[in-house]
Every structure is written in structure tokens, then in C-alpha cells.
C-alpha positions as CSV (number, residue, x, y, z in Angstrom):
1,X,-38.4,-8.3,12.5
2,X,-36.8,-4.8,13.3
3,X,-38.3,-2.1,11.1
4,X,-35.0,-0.7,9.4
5,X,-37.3,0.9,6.2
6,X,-35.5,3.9,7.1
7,X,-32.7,3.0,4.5
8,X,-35.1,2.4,1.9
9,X,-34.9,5.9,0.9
10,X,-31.1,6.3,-0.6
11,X,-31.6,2.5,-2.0
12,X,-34.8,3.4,-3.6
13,X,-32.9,6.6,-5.4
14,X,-30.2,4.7,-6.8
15,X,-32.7,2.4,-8.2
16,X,-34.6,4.8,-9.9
17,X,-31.4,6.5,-10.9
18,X,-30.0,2.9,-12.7
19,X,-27.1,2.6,-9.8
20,X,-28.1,0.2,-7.4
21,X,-25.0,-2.1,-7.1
22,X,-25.0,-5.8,-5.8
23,X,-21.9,-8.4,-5.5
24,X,-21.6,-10.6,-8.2
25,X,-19.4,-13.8,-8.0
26,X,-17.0,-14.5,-10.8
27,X,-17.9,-16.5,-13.2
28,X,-14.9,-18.0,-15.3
29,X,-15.3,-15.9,-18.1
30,X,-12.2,-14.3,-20.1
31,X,-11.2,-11.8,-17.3
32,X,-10.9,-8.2,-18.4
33,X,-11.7,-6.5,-15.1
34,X,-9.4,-7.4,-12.5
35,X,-6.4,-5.6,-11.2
36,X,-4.5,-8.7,-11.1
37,X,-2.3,-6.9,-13.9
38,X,0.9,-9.3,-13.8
39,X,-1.0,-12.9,-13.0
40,X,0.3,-13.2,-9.5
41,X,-2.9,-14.2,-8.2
42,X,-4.0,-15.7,-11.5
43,X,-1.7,-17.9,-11.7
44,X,-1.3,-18.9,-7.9
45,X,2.4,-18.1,-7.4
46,X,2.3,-16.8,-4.3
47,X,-0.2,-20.0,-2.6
48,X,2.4,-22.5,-1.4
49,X,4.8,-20.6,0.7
50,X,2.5,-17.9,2.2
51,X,0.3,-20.7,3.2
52,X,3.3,-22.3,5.5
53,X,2.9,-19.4,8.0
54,X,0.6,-18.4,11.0
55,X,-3.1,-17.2,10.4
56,X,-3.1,-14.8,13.4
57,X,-1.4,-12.3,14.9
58,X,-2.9,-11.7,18.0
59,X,-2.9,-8.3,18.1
60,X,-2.2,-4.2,16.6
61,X,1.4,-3.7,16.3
62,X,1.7,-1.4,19.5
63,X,0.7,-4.6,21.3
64,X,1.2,-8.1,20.3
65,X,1.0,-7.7,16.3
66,X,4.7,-6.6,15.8
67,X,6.9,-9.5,14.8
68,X,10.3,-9.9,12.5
69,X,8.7,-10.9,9.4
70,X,6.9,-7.9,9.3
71,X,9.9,-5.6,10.3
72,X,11.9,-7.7,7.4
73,X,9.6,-7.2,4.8
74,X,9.2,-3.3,5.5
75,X,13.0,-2.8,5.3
76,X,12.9,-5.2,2.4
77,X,10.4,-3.0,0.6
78,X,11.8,0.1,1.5
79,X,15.2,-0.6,0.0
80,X,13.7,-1.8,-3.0
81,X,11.5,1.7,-3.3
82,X,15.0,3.6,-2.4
83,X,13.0,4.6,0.7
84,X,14.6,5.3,4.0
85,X,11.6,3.7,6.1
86,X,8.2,1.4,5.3
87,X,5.5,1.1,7.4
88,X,2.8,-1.4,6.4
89,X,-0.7,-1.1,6.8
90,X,-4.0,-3.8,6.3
91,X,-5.2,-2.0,2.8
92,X,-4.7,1.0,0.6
93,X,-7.6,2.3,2.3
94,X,-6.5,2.2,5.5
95,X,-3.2,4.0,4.5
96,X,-4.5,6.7,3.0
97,X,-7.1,6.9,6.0
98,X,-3.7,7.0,8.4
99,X,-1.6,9.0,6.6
100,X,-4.1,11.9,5.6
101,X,-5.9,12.2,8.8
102,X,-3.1,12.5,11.0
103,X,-0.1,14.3,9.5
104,X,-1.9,18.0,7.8
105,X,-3.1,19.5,11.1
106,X,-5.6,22.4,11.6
107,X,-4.2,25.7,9.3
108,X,-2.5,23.5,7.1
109,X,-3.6,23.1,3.6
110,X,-4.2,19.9,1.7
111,X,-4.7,20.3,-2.4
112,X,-5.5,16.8,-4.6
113,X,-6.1,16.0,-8.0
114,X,-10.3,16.3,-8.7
115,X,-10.0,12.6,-9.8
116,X,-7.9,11.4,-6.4
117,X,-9.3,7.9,-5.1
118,X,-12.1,7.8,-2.5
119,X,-9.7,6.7,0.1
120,X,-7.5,9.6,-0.5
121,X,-10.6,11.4,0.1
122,X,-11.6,10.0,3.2
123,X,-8.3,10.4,4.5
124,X,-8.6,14.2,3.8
125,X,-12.3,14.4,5.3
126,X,-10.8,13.2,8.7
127,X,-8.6,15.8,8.9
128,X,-8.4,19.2,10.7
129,X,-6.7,20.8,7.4
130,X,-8.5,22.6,4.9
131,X,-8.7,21.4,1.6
132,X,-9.4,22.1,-2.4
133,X,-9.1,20.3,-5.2
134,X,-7.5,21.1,-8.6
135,X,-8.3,20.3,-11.8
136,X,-7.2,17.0,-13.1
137,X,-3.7,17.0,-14.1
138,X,-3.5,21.0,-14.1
139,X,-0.4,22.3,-13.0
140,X,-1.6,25.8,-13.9
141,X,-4.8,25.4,-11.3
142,X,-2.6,24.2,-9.1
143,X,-0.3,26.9,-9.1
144,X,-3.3,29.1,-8.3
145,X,-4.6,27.1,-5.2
146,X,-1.1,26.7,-3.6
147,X,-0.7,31.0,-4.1
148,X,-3.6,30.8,-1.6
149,X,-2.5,28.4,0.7
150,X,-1.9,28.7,4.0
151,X,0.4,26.6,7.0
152,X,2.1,23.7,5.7
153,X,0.7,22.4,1.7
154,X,0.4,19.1,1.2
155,X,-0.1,18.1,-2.7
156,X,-1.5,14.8,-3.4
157,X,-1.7,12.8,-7.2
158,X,-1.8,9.5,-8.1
159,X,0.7,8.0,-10.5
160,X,-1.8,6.0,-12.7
161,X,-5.4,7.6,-12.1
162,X,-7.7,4.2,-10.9
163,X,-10.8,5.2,-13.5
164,X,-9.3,7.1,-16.4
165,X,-5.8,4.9,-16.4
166,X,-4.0,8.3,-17.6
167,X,-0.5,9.3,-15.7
168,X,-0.1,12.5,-13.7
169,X,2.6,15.0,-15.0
170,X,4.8,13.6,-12.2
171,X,8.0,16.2,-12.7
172,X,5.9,19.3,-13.4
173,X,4.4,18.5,-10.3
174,X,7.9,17.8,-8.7
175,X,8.8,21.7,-9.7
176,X,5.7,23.2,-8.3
177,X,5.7,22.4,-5.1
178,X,9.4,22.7,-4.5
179,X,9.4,26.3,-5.8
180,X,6.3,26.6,-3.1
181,X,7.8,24.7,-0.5
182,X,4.9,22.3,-1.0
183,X,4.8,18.2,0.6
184,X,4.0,16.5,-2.3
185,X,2.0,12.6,-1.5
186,X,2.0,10.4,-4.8
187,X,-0.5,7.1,-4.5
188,X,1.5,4.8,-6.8
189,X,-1.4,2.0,-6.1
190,X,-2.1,1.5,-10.1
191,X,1.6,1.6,-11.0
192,X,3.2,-0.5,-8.8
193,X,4.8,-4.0,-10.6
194,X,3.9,-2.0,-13.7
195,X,6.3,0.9,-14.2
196,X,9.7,0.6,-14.2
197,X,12.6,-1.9,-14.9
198,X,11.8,-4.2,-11.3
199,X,8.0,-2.5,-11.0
200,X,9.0,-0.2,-8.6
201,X,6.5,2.6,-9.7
202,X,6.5,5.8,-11.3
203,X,8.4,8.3,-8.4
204,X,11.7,5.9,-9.3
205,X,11.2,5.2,-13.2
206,X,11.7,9.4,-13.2
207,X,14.5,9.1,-10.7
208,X,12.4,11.4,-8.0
209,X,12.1,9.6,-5.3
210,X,14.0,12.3,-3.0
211,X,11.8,14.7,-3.7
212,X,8.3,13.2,-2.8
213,X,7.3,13.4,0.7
214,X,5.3,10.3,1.0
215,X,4.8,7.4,-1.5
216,X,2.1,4.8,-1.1
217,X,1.7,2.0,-2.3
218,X,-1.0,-1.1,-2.3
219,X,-0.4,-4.8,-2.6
220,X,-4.1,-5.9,-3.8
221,X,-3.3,-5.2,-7.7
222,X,-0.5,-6.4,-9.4
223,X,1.0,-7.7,-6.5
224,X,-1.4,-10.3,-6.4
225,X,-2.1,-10.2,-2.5
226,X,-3.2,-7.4,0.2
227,X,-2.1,-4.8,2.1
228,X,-0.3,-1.4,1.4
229,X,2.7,0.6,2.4
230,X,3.5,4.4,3.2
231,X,7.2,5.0,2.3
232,X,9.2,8.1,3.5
233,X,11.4,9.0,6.4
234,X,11.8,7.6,9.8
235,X,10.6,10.4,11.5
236,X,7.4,9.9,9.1
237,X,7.5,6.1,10.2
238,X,7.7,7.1,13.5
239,X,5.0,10.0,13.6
240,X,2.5,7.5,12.0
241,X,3.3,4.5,14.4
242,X,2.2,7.3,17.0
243,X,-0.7,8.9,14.9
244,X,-2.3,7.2,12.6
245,X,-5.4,6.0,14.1
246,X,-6.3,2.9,11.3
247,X,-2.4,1.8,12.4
248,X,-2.6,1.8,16.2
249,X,-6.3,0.5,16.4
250,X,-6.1,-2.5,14.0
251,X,-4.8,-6.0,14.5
252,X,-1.6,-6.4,12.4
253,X,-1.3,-8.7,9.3
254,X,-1.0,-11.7,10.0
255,X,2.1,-13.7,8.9
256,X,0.7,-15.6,5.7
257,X,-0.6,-12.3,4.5
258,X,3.1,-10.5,5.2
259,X,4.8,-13.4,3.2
260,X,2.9,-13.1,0.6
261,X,3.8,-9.7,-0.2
262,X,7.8,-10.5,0.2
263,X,7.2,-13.0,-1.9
264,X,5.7,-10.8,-4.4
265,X,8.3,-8.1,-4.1
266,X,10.9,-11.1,-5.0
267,X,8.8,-11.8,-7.9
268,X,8.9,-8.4,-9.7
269,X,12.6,-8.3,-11.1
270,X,11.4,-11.1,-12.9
271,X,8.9,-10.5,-14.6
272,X,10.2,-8.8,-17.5
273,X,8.3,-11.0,-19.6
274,X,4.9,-10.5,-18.7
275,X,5.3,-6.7,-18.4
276,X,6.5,-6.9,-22.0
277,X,3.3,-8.8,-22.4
278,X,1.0,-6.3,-21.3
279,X,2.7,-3.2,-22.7
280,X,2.2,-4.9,-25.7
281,X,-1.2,-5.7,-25.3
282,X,-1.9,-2.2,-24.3
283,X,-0.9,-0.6,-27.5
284,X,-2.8,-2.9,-29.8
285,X,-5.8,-1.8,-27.6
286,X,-5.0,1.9,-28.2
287,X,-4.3,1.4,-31.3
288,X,-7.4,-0.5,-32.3
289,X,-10.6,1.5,-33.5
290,X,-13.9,1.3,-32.0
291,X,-17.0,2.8,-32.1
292,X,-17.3,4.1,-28.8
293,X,-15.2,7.0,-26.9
294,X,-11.7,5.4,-25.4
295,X,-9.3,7.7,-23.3
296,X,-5.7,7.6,-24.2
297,X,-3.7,5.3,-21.8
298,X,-0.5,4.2,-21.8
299,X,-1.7,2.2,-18.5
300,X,-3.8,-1.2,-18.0
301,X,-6.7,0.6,-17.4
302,X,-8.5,1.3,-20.6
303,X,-11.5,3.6,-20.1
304,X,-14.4,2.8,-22.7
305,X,-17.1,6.1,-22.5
306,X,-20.3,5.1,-22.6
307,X,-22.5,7.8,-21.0
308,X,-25.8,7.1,-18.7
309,X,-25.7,4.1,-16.3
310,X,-28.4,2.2,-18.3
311,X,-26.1,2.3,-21.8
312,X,-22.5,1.0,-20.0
313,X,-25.2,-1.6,-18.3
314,X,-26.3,-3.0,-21.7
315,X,-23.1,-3.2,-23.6
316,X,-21.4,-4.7,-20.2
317,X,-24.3,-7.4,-20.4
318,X,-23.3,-7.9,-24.4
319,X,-19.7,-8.3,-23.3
320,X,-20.8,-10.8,-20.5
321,X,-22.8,-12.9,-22.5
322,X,-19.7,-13.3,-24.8
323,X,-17.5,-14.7,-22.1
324,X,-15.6,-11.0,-22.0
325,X,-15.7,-10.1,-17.8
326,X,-15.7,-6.6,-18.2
327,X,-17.8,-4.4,-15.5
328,X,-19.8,-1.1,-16.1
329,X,-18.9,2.1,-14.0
330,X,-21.7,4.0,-13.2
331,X,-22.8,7.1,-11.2
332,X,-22.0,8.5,-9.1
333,X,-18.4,6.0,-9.2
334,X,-17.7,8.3,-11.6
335,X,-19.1,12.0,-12.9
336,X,-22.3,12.1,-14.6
337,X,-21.7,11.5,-18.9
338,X,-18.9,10.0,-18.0
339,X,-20.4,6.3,-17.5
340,X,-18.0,4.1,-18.7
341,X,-16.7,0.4,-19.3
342,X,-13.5,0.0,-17.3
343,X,-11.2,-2.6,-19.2
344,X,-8.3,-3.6,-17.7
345,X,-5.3,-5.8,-19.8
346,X,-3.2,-8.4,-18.4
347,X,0.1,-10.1,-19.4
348,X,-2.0,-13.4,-19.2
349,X,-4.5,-11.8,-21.7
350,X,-3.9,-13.7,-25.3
351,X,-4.1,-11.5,-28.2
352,X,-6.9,-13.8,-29.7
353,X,-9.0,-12.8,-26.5
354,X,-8.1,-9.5,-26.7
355,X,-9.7,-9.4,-30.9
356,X,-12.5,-11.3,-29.3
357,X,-13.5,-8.4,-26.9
358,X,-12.6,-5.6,-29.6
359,X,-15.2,-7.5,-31.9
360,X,-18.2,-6.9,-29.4
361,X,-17.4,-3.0,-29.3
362,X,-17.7,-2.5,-32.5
């Protein structure tokens, strides 16, 4: 047997630290913990037509993985984002691997929210820029780190924050980087099919969509399927089809996978319903006491504090053994103290499920 006790180390740590993680199937329980915020996948709408196309296609996009579906459905999406171009990518990841790696160059200057996603991250490590973070939702630290900024300043937020479910301060943002010239990136992953009248996201529900340099957005939450899109210009379009390396060296989606996300797109104007559902869901959860810490949210995403990985463990196990699926957040997901149980509403959700899990956290 090859002698790989090498990697022992780091898994030994988080052990004694309370953070080893393992996959864990799902288990049928009452599901507060998936990002399935409008039901799509739940309740299987997207299964019979996507399944009618090809599993394959044969190739990145530069070489046999281009096909008319695909170029539909980014035109498709991009008039429905009020976008003048799309370009898909296989996961959120991967865009925001693409997009930050290859566009700030060396002597430019990237600046992102303290509490940006680990992709975004990633995507910044890759690059030749330099780059600083500002505090979360601070326009005034902002303000300070672009004054020092050098080359071109790129700006990047998220719409809805993935762990604390709060919203960025989207305009403010807007006028601090035009009055410093600044390229401002919003990851609307967490909003999309949420915000809005159609679910088309934060940028348009404020009417700003002319003023954000690049918008992405992913297809693996409320969309129900997988996948993700950069929106901007054509010459953006363009310079990524050239650039970014996670683009031009992957295989393409394949055609059931593409479907699935027009099919999704046609779904959102209609499903006034079930965001009515969840918004309303969402403020009887605010609203409702309970004896731990709970961060304001106006989001599906309701953050339950619970510091040290071995608390958020035991009341997660409580939940789970009350047929409530609701997962712990440990370190180092998130910042030491700030352990937490990461609840997440849906429009399928009943209120007499959601009493059932307020009940265990009291």
C-alpha cells in the first residue's frame, strides 16, 4: 500500500480542532439547508425536457463544445439580465476563477468585501494584481483602500453574502467607485431567482445594471441546476473567450445541462407565488425569538450564532434528530466565535415546519 501518512498531519489538526468534515448523504428529513430556494430541483420541474437532450459535448468551446443551444441560452440570459453579452461557464467556481485571474493584470488593484466567497478568492490568488480587502459592507474602508490604489481598481461584493445572508449597500457602492473611476464586479449567486419582480437579481431590482462592470451569476441555487454566467460587454465576452483559463481548458456543458438552465430562466417570471412564499416565511423567522444569536436578514439565509465548532455540532445533531436538516458551520468556513447554524427557508417550507424547527432552538 503506498505510504501517503504524510497528510495525516493537517487531518489530524482539524480533528483535534473539532473540524474534520466528511460527506453525508441526505437523509429525507424536513430540508432547511439547501440552496434549492424556489423548489426547482425539489420539485423536479426541470427533469423531463432537459433529459431529451445529448449527454456530451465532445469538447471546450474553442474546439468542438460550442453549439446553438448554448449560444441561445447566453443571449437568452443576457437580455433577460439587461446585459449586452453572456458567457457561460461549468460552475460559479470556475467563473470567478476565469474572470478574476485573467482580466486585473500586474499594477492593477483588486479590493473585495472581507466576507467575499472562496471562489472569488481564488480567482484573485491567481492573479498578477495586488489585492486588499475591506471591511464587510464598509464604504468608509473602502474609500480608504481605493485612495491608495494603483493601475486599474477593480471592486468586488456580493449581492446576498453566502454565510451571513445580509445584502451589500449596492448604490453606495455604485457611487464610490464611479467618483474613483473604480470597475465594480457584483457576485449575484445568492440573489438570483430571489430578488426582483422575474428574479433577475439585485444590480436590476436598483435599476444599476449600466453601471456594474461585471455581474455573475450561478445556476446551482435557486435555479435548480448548474452552471453560472459572467454578464457584461462584448468586448468582456470576448477578452474572456481568449483569457480565461477555466473557459478555454474545460469541456463545455453539455446540452441537458444548458436546457436545463433555459428552462429555468423561463420558469422565474412565474414564480411569483413561491417567492411570496419565502419572503413570507423569512419574516416570521426574523421575527420569531430565540435563545440563540440570529443575524438580521432579509435573505434565505438565516445565520443562527453558535460559537466553537463543538456547540453548532451538538445543537445541529438536536435539530437532526428532530427531522430538521439543518448543517453546522464550523472553522475555519467561517471566523473563529462565529460558528454558526446556517438555516436556509424555502417557498416549499410549510409554516408548521418552520414552528417545528423554531421549537428545537429554544
Amino acid at each position: 500500500m503506498y505510504n501517503d501518512d504524510f497528510l495525516n498531519k493537517k487531518l489530524k489538526d482539524r480533528k483535534q480542532n473539532n473540524a474534520f468534515r466528511s460527506l453525508q448523504l441526505t437523509s429525507g428529513k424536513i430540508d432547511f439547508c439547501s440552496n434549492d430556494y424556489l423548489g426547482i430541483a425539489y420539485d423536479g420541474l426541470l427533469i423531463a425536457s432537459a433529459s431529451q437532450q445529448n449527454l456530451g459535448s465532445t469538447g471546450s468551446r474553442l474546439l468542438t463544445g460550442n453549439y446553438a443551444l448554448l449560444e441561445e441560452t447566453e443571449q437568452m440570459i443576457a437580455r433577460f439580465h439587461q446585459s449586452s453579452a453572456a458567457l457561460l461557464f461549468n460552475s460559479g467556481y470556475d467563473a470567478n476563477l476565469g474572470l478574476f485571474a485573467s482580466v486585473p493584470q500586474k499594477g492593477d488593484t483588486i479590493i473585495y468585501d472581507s466576507l467575499s466567497h472562496a471562489s472569488i478568492r481564488d480567482g484573485i490568488r491567481l492573479s498578477f494584481a495586488q489585492s486588499f480587502s475591506f471591511l464587510h459592507n464598509d464604504i468608509n474602508d473602502l474609500e480608504k483602500k481605493i485612495q491608495h490604489a494603483s493601475g486599474h481598481i477593480f471592486v468586488v461584493t456580493e449581492s446576498i453574502f453566502s454565510m451571513d445572508g445580509d445584502s451589500c449597500p449596492l448604490y453606495d457602492l455604485v457611487q464610490c467607485c464611479q467618483k474613483y473611476k473604480a470597475h465594480l464586479i457584483v457576485d449575484e449567486a445568492h440573489a438570483t431567482g430571489i430578488l426582483g419582480q422575474q428574479g433577475e437579481g439585485m444590480v436590476q431590482q436598483q435599476g444599476l445594471q449600466d453601471a456594474i462592470f461585471a455581474r455573475i451569476h450561478t445556476f446551482g441555487k435557486a435555479c435548480g441546476c448548474h452552471g453560472a454566467v459572467v454578464l457584461g460587454s462584448t468586448l468582456l465576452r470576448d477578452y474572456l473567450i481568449n483569457f480565461a483559463r477555466s473557459l478555454v481548458y474545460s469541456t463545455a456543458l453539455p446540452p441537458h445541462s444548458v436546457q436545463a438552465i433555459k428552462n429555468s430562466y423561463a420558469l422565474f417570471p412565474t414564480m411569483h407565488q413561491q417567492r411570496d412564499q419565502l419572503h413570507g416565511l423569512i419574516k416570521t423567522f426574523q421575527a420569531t425569538p430565540i435563545q440563540y444569536h440570529k443575524l438580521v436578514s432579509d435573505s434565505p439565509i438565516q445565520a443562527v450564532i453558535i460559537p466553537g465548532n463543538e456547540n453548532v455540532k451538538r445543537v445541529a445533531a438536536v435539530l437532526q434528530q428532530g427531522n430538521i436538516d439543518v448543517r453546522p458551520i464550523l472553522y475555519p468556513t467561517v471566523a473563529k466565535n462565529k460558528e454558526r447554524l446556517r438555516i436556509v427557508l424555502h417557498s416549499f417550507n410549510t409554516a408548521a415546519e418552520l414552528k417545528q424547527l423554531v421549537a428545537l432552538l429554544h
